[in-house]
C-alpha positions, 0 to 999 in steps of 0.5 A: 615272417620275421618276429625275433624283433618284434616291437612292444604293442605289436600283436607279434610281440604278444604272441610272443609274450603269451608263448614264454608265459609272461601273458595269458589268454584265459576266459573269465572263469579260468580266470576267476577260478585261478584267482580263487585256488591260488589262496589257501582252502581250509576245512571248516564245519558250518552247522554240523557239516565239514565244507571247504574255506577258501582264504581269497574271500577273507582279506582286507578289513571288510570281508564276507563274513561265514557264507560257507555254503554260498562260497562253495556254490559259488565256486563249484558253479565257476570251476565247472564252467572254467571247464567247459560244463553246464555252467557255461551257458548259465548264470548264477542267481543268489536268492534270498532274504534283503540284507543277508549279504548277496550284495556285498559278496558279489562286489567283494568278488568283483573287488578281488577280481580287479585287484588280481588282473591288475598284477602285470602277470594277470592284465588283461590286453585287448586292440586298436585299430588305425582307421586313419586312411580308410575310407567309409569312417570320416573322421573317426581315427581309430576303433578299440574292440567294443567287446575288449576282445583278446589279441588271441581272437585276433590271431585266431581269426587273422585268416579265414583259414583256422589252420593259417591262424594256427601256422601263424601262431606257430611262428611266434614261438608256440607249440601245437599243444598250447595252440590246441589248448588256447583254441578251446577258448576259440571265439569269432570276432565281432561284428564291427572288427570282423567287418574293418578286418576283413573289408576295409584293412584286406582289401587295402593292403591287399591280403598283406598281413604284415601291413594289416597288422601294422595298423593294429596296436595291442593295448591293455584294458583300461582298469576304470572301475567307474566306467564298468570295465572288467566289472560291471554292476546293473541295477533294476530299473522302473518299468518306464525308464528302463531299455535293452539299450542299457545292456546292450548299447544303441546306434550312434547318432555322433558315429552315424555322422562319419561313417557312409557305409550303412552296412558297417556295424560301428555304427551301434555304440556297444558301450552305451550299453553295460554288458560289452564293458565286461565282455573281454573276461569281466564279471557282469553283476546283474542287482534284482534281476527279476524286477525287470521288466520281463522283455529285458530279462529276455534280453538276459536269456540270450546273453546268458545262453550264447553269451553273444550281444545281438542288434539288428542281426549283427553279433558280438561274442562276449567272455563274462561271468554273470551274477545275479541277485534276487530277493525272495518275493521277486523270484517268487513272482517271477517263476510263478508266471510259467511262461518264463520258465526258460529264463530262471531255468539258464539260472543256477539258483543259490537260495542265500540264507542268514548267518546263523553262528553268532560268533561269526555275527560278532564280526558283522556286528562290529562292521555295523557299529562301524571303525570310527569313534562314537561322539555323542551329538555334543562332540563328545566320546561315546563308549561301547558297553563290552557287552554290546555287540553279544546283545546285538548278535545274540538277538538277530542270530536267534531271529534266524534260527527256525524253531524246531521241536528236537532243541530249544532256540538257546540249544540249536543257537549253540550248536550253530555255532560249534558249541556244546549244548548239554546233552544234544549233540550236532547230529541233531542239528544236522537233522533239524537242517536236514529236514528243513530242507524239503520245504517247499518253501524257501522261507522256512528253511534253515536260516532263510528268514530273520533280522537282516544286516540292515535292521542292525544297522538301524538298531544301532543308529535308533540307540546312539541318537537316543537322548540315554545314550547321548546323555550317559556318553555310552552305548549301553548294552541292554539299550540295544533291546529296546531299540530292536523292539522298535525295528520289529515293530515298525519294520517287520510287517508279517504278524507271525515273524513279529510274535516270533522276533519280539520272543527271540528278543526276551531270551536274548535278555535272558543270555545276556543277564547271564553274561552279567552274571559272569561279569559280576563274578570277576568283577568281585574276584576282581580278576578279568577271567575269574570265571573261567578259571574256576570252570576249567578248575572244575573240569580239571578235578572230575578229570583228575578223579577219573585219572589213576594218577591222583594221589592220596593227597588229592593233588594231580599233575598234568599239562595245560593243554593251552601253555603246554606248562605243566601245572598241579592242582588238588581236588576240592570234592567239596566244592566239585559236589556242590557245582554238581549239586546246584545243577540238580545232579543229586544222585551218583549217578547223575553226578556221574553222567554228567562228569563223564559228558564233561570228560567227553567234551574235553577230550573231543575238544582238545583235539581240535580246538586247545583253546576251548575253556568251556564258557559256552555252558551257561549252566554250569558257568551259573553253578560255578559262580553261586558255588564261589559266591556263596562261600564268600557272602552266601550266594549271588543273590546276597550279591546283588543284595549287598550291591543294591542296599550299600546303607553301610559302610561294608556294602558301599565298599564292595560297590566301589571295589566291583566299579573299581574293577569293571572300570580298570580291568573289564573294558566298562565306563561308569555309565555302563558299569553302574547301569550293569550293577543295578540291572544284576540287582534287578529280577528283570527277564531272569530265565 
């Protein structure tokens, strides 16, 4: 046969193409896992434990946030059925608690997935057939696969011989070790291409594949997210409404009308139903899965086995990956009733937890607050407390942490997150984790319960129509309580997950007065990092104590390990004692032991973080800031004194020095700024 001038759209031309590597012929998971490997992967430590990064999932201006374990599930369970494992015959189920993000993942997935197969070098192609002069089909003039199956099954299956396709293939140019690795991917035809194949186009032609080929064209897969093609998503139904058919498709009543053969399976309409839309490498996600009803997740068992669609004896092999989602008393049920044991059991099942670093609910929080700018119901521009969104995250982060009697909440929030949290260390969150794993209920493992992203979102919309907010033209940090109070109240029905939630909101308080703190302090130095100066100026004299270089002079040189400058300092044993001395180290050797953790710290710190500046210890951020103040006008409580008696003329001053600089320099409004000062001058949910 002669292929050197095959023409555009002709199956010689794509085997042609396949052969000099500018198409390819994977299934969906090959495919998948290349989309994913083809970023970069970073190492990364989620609570305590080094997992893998992988960049794919963090492009775009709306990304998965953190996820690290549920990412790597996901593309463990990919790449083992890309390479003919287990996974292959099995679908991968996320469960876990609404509004922890299993949604949003598995469309962010979908999303990449079209974007890679639409690059011309990944595009998905698929065949058309010519029915025009056949008889038996009326007036329907072409077929396209229902199933968008590969132009590689077609030469695969072009002879009832395997060994003819393969001599076939040959000719186009490729050689034995790729035929023998294309093969692996060897599926049959489907019923309804198989049958005008070998029935209608054979018979015809007489055997002559040159003109059987002639009336097939090779096309791409339509790329129309609308229709469900490549990527599909199906949502439960109710009981009532819900068929097979909406998976599976029906027969045609309109192609029933032309064609005469009752034997000929293109009388069922496959895209009717949602799966044969992905079945030419595409992703299937199926959303709650097992809150249908129990025969069409029957359906789901043999899909997800064979992966072949079946009406009525007649069969249609299909390529996808399935997805599934399911809240946590829905899969309870389900495995509760035992006879549907074989169903959950073709499922990998990913118990999916809540985010639980709070740096990393920082940027979740900003996807609720939303990118467009705030107006009040007048209109008007509304401004966002700089402190709003560690309020917001703070709060949801310490409902999902489970209590533990080895840390406080303020303590295992911190190590969530990678921080230091006194003199407890990340093996002991390790542990916590650990253990919490050998519950038997889900539930009460780590980060499996808590405030999902949905009642953050209505928080924020509960403070931005309130009439404060409105009136005050600002979204006001410690507003932001007030409106979580109201969603655990009106929306988290289990007595004992209220209790705990409305306690995780008071020491939520009590870390964001502390931040008032620090704001305070550099609203009075009037400078933006204030604080953090004088920390790291501490740290850097209980370095240059310990270091042989320190003169008599008490100065010491050393390289900023942030600029790489060199810079100088001279010790203040003074001020150093009294820092030290404010956190209750009264004794040398507490004062000792606790200079030492600080010099651990540092140096554990540097090494893998230069940028680390020590404003994770509240403790000794309070201590530093007392220290300061008390010099200057004897203490922050003779701050917040001044600041709420302003009756003369010095004190009015300072008020207005402070508003000055919260305004000009530290990203706050007048509304929020004198709203900050008078709950600083306030006792209120002090720790």
């Amino acid at each position: 046969m002669e292929t050197k001038n095959a023409a555009p759209g002709t199956l010689s031309y794509h085997l042609q193409q396949v052969a000099a590597g500018k198409r390819r012929f994977e299934n969906a998971y090959q495919g998948v896992i290349r989309m994913i490997l083809e970023g970069e992967i970073h190492k990364v430590i989620d609570a305590g434990k080094p997992t893998q990064d992988f960049s794919v999932f963090r492009q775009g201006d709306k990304h998965p946030i953190g996820m690290f374990s549920e990412i790597n599930s996901l593309v463990s369970f990919v790449k083992d059925a890309a390479e003919g494992g287990s996974a292959k015959e099995m679908a991968l189920a996320l469960v876990g608690e609404a509004g922890n993000g299993k949604t949003f993942l598995v469309e962010y997935l979908c999303g990449i997935y079209r974007r890679f197969l639409s690059r011309e070098e990944n595009r998905k192609y698929t065949f058309v057939v010519n029915l025009r002069g056949l008889e038996g089909y009326g007036a329907i003039q072409e077929m396209e696969s229902q199933t968008f199956e590969d132009p590689m099954i077609l030469a695969m299956n072009l002879f009832p011989d395997a060994n003819q396709s393969k001599e076939f293939m040959a000719e186009h140019g490729l050689k034995d070790k790729m035929i023998e690795k294309l093969w692996e991917n060897y599926r049959p035809l489907g019923s309804d291409t198989e049958y005008v194949l070998r029935k209608k186009l054979m018979e015809r032609f007489g055997g002559d594949v040159e003109k059987i080929l002639e009336q097939i064209a090779i096309v791409p897969v339509p790329m129309v997210q609308s229709m469900g093609i490549i990527t599909g998503k199906y949502s439960a139904k109710d009981k009532i409404t819900a068929s097979a058919v909406d998976l599976l498709g029906e027969e045609s009543i309109q192609r029933l009308l032309h064609i005469t053969d009752p034997n000929n399976p293109y009388r069922f309409d496959l895209r009717r139903g949602a799966l044969a839309r992905v079945g030419g490498g595409g992703i299937h996600f199926s959303d709650e899965i097992f809150k249908n009803k129990v025969d069409l997740v029957q359906v789901y068992l043999g899909v997800i086995q064979n992966r072949i669609i079946d009406i009525d004896g007649f069969r249609w092999p299909i390529d996808t990956l399935i997805i599934a989602t399911s809240n946590n008393a829905e899969f309870n049920r389900f495995i509760n009733e035992k006879e549907q044991a074989p169903i959950w059991d073709r499922c990998r099942i990913c118990y999916m937890s809540h985010n639980t670093d709070y740096k990393l609910q920082t940027q979740l929080t900003k996807y609720a607050v939303g990118s467009g700018k705030k107006t009040t119901l007048a209109g008007e521009n509304m401004h966002e407390d700089p402190n709003l969104n560690y309020a917001a995250s703070a709060a949801f982060v310490l409902s999902r942490l489970p209590r533990s009697d080895k840390l406080t909440p303020i303590e295992t929030m911190k190590l969530a997150a990678g921080e230091i949290a006194g003199e407890k260390g990340i093996k002991t969150l390790v542990e916590v984790i650990d253990t919490l794993g050998q519950e038997t209920d889900v539930t009460r493992r780590w980060g499996q319960k808590g405030l999902g992203h949905r009642n953050l979102g209505r928080a924020l919309q509960l403070q931005i129509e309130s009439s404060t907010t409105n009136e005050g033209k600002c979204m006001f940090a410690y507003d932001i309580f007030k409106a979580i109070e109201r969603v655990i109240l009106d929306y988290i029905i289990e007595t004992n997950d209220r209790t705990k939630y409305l306690n995780d909101l008071k020491i939520a308080k009590q870390l964001y007065r502390e931040r008032i703190r620090a704001t305070m302090f550099n609203a009075y130095m009037d400078q933006p990092n204030a604080i953090k100066l004088d920390v790291l100026n501490y740290v850097n004299m209980i370095i240059a104590i310990d270091s042989k270089g320190l003169g008599p002079d008490k100065m010491w040189t050393y390289i900023d390990p942030q600029t790489k400058q060199k810079k100088a300092i001279k010790v203040d044993q003074s001020f150093v004692e009294s820092v030290e001395q404010r956190m209750g180290k009264k004794t040398k050797e507490d004062r000792e032991a606790f200079r030492t953790s600080i010099r651990n710290t540092f140096g554990e710190k540097m090494a893998t973080d230069p940028k680390y500046d020590f404003m994770d210890n509240v403790e000794l951020i309070k201590a530093v800031a007392d220290v300061r103040l008390e010099s200057d006008i004897s203490g922050a409580g003779s701050l917040a004194g001044a600041l709420a008696n302003r009756t003369n003329e010095e004190n009015q001053q300072l008020y207005g020095r402070m508003m000055k600089a919260m305004v000009e320099k530290l990203g706050y409004c007048r509304t929020c700024a004198e709203k900050t000062i008078e709950l600083f001058c306030t006792k209120q949910d002090e720790s």
